[in-house]
C-alpha positions, 0 to 999 in steps of 0.5 A: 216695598219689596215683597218678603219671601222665606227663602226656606219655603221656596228652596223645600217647594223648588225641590218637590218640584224637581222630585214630582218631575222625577216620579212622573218621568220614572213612571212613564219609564218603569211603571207598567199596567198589572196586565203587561206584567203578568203577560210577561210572566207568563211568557218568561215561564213560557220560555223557560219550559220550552227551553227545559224541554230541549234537554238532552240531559235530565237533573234526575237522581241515578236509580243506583245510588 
């Protein structure tokens, strides 16, 4: 005799099976140690300092208003 299956339990275990593939895959893709980003944080400021640095214009208030 043929085995009995409920069809809903295999469809709900097929798809967190698909979405346990899609988090692993968006892990490896976006996920990034607390180290690298703050490393990019600091060398995104970085830039931006230096590239404010270069004005030749400041954003100051004019004395004479």
């Amino acid at each position: 005799m043929a085995e009995i299956i409920n069809l809903r339990q295999v469809r709900k275990a097929k798809a967190r099976a698909e979405a346990d593939a899609k988090a692993e895959s968006n892990r490896i893709a976006f996920g990034q140690p607390k180290k690298a980003k703050t490393l990019q944080q600091r060398r995104k400021a970085l830039e931006a300092e230096r590239h404010e640095g270069h004005r030749l214009e400041r954003d100051e208030p004019d004395p004479a208003d």
